[in-house]
N, C-alpha and C positions, 0 to 999 in steps of 0.2 A: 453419803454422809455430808452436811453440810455442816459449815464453821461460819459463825455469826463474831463478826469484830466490833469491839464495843465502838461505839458511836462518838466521834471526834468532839470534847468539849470545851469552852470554852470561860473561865472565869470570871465574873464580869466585874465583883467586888469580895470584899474580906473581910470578916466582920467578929473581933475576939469573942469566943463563948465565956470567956468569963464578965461580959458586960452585966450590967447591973439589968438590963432588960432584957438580957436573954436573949434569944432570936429573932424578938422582935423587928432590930433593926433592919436584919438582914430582910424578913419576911415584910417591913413596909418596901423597901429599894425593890425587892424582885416585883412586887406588885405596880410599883412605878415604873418597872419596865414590860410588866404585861401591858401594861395602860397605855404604854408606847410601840407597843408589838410584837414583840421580844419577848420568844418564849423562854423565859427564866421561872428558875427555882432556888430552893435554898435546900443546900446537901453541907451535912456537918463530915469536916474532915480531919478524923479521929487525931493521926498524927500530927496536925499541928496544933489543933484543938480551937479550932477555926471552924464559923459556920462560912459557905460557901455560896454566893450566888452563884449558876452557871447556867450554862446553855448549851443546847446539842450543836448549833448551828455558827459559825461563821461569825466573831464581832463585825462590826459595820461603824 
């Protein structure tokens, strides 16, 4: 049997869901950071009600 540990991640900003745009914000910032190399995403995180940039890998 193998055991898979989730993957070390890393925050990169914090963006309130009750913004008037929505995710927006957060989904232009991660797209500026794809643009810079930095594989980011945007994950909504329920309990603080926060959407999430992050990233699997390591700030720099």
């Amino acid at each position: 049997m193998t055991t898979a540990f989730p993957a070390q991640r890393t925050v990169l900003e914090r963006f309130p869901a009750g913004h008037p745009r929505g995710s927006w914000p957060a989904d232009e910032y991660a797209a500026a950071q794809r643009a810079q190399g930095t594989d980011a995403r945007v994950v909504m995180d329920l309990s603080s009600d926060e959407f999430l940039v992050v990233t699997d890998s390591a700030a720099q």
